[in-house]
C-alpha positions as CSV (number, residue, x, y, z in Angstrom):
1,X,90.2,125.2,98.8
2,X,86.7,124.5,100.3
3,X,85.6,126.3,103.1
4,X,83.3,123.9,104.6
5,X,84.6,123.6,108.1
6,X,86.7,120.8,106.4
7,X,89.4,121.8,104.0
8,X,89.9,125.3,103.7
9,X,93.1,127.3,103.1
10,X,95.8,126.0,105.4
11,X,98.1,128.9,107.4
12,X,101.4,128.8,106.4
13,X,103.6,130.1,109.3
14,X,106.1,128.4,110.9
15,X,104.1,129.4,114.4
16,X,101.2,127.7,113.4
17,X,102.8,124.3,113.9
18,X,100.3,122.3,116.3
19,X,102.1,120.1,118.7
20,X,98.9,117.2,117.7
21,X,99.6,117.2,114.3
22,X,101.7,114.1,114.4
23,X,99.1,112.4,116.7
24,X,96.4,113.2,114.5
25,X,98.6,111.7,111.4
26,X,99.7,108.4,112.9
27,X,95.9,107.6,113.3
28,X,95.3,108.5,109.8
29,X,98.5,106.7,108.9
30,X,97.4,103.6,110.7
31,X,93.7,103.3,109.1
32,X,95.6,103.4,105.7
33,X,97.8,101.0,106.6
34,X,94.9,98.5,107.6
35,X,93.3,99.9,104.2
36,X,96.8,98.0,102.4
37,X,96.5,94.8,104.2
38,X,92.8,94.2,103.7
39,X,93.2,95.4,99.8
40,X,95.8,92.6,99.5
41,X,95.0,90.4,101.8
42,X,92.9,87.7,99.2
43,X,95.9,87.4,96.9
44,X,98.1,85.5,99.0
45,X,95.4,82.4,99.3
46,X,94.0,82.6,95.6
47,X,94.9,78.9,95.4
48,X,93.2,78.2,99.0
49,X,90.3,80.3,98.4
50,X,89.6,78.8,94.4
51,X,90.1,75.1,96.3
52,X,87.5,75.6,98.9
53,X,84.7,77.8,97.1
54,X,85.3,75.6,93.3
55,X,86.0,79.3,91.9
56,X,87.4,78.7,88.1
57,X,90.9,81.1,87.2
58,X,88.4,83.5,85.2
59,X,86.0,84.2,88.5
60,X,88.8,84.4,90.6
61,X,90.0,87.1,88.3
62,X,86.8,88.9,88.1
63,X,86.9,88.9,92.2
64,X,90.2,90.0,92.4
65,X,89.1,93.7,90.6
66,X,85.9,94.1,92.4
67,X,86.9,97.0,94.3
68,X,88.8,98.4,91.7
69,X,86.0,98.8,89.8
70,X,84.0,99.9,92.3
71,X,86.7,102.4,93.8
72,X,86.7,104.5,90.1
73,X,83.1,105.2,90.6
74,X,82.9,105.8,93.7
75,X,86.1,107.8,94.0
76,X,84.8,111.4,92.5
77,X,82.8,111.8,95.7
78,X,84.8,110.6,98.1
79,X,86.3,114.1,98.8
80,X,82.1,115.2,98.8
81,X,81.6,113.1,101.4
82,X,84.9,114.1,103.4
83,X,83.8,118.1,103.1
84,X,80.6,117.3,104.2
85,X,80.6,115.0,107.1
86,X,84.3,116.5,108.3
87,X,87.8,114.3,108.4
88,X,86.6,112.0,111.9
89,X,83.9,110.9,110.9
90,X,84.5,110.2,107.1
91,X,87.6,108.1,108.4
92,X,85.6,106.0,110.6
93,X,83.0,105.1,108.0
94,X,85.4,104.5,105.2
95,X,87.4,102.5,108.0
96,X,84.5,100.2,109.0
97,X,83.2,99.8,105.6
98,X,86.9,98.1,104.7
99,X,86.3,96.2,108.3
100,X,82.8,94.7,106.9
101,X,84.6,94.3,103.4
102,X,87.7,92.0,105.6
103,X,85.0,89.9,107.4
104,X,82.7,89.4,104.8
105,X,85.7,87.6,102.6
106,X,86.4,85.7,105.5
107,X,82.7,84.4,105.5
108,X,81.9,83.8,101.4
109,X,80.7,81.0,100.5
110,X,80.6,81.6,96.6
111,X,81.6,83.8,93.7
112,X,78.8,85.9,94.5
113,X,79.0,86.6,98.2
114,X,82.7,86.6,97.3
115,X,82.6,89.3,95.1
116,X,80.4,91.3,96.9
117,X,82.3,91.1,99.6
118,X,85.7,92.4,97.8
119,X,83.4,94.9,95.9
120,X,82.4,96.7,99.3
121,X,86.1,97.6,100.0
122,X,85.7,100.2,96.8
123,X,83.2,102.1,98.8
124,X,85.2,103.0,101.9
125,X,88.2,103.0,99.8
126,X,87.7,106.8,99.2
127,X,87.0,107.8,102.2
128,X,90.0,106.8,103.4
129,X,91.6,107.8,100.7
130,X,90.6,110.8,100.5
131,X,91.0,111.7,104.3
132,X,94.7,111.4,104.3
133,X,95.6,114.4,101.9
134,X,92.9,116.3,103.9
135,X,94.4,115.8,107.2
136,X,98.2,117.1,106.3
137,X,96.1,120.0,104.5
138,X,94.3,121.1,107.6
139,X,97.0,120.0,110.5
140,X,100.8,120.8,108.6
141,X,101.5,124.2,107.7
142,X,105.4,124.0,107.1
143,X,106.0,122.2,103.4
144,X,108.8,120.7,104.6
145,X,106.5,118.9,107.2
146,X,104.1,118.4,104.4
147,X,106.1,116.8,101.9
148,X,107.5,114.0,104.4
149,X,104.3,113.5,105.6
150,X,102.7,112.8,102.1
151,X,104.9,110.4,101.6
152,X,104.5,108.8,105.0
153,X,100.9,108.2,103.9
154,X,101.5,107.3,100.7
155,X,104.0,104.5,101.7
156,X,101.5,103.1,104.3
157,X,99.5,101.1,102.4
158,X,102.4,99.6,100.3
159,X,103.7,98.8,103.7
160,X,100.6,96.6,104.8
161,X,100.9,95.1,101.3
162,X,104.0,93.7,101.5
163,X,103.5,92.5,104.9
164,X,100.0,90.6,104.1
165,X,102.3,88.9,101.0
166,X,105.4,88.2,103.5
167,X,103.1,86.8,106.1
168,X,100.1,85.2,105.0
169,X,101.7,81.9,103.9
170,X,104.6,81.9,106.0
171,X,102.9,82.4,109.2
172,X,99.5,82.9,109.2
173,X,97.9,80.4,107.4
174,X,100.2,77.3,109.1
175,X,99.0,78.9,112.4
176,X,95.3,78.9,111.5
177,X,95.3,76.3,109.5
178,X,92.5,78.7,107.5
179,X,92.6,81.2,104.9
180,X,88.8,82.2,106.5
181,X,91.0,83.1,110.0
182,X,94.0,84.4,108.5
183,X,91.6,87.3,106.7
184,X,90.3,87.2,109.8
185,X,93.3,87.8,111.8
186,X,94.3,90.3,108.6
187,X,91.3,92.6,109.3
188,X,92.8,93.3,112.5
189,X,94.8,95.5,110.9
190,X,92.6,98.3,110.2
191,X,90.2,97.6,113.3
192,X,93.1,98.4,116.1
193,X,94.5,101.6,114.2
194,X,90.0,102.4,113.7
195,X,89.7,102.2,116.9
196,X,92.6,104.6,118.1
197,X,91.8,107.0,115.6
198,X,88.6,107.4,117.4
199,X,90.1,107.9,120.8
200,X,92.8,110.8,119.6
201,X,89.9,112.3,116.9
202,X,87.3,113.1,120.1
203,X,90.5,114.5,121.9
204,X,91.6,117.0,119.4
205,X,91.4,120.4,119.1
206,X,90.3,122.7,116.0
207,X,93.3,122.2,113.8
208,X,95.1,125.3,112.5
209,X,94.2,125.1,108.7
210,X,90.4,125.2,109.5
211,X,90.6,128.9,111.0
């Protein structure tokens, strides 16, 4: 592995288990959580959205795979950017870039402000992305530990997927009356877990794989 201060080659003793490994996780954890309800979050109003900006099937299709598109180009140096700028501060970018992504849907008022607005998320997609494997590389040294905690992470953003598509029209939207509000309200989901993940990130120590 790199040995840039951000992944290098993890210990692999049983001693080397740091008591704020799990802390660290859960904030990871929670940013790609957020990172699954803002990436499905426009699906569940595609018929609200199309009625309110005149978007045609075909543009609302092309919207829909913005950030897919811009995610595979992006994505080759996402783990660059991780290496060089370290795992706190790459999270928190990727993080706010998906928070400027979530608002900016909320405030389109076309296809093109629309799209731009869904392409953004494929820029701090990687990031985020990418800082997940990092931080069970650097923080668990058991593979035990390692295993269930890549498939924590993976599952997270499935999670926040299928509670965007559970909630959105069943609760959300009849309480805002608003698909601008319920992305809104949706976007939330990545700014509270952003912000704790800054909070535990100052507070912890060097973890064990970076020695």
């Amino acid at each position: 592995m790199r040995r840039s201060g951000v992944i290098s080659q993890p210990l692999v003793g049983s001693g080397d288990r740091h008591p704020y490994r799990w802390v660290i996780f859960s904030g990871v954890a929670g940013v790609y959580f957020g990172f699954g309800v803002v990436a499905t979050s426009l699906a569940p109003v595609v018929a609200e959205v199309r009625a309110d900006l005149s978007l045609s099937r075909s543009a609302m299709g092309l919207t829909l795979g913005a950030w897919q598109l811009v995610y595979i180009a992006t994505a080759p140096v996402g783990g660059r950017i991780v290496d060089r700028l370290g795992l706190r501060r790459s999270l928190a970018i990727g993080g706010l870039i998906i928070t400027a992504s979530g608002l900016a849907r909320a405030a389109a008022g076309d296809l093109v402000t629309l799209w731009l607005a869904v392409a953004l998320f494929g820029f701090g997609g990687p990031l985020v992305s990418a800082c997940a494997p990092t931080a069970v590389a650097l923080w668990f040294s058991d593979h035990r530990e390692r295993r269930l905690a890549v498939g924590a992470y993976t599952a997270a953003p499935a999670v926040g997927g299928i509670g965007v598509l559970v909630l959105s029209n069943s609760v959300l939207m009849p309480l805002t009356g608003s698909w601008r509000w319920t992305m809104v309200i949706e976007t939330g989901a990545i700014v509270a877990p952003l912000l704790v993940w800054l909070i535990i990130s100052a507070r912890a120590p060097q973890p064990p794989g970076a020695a």
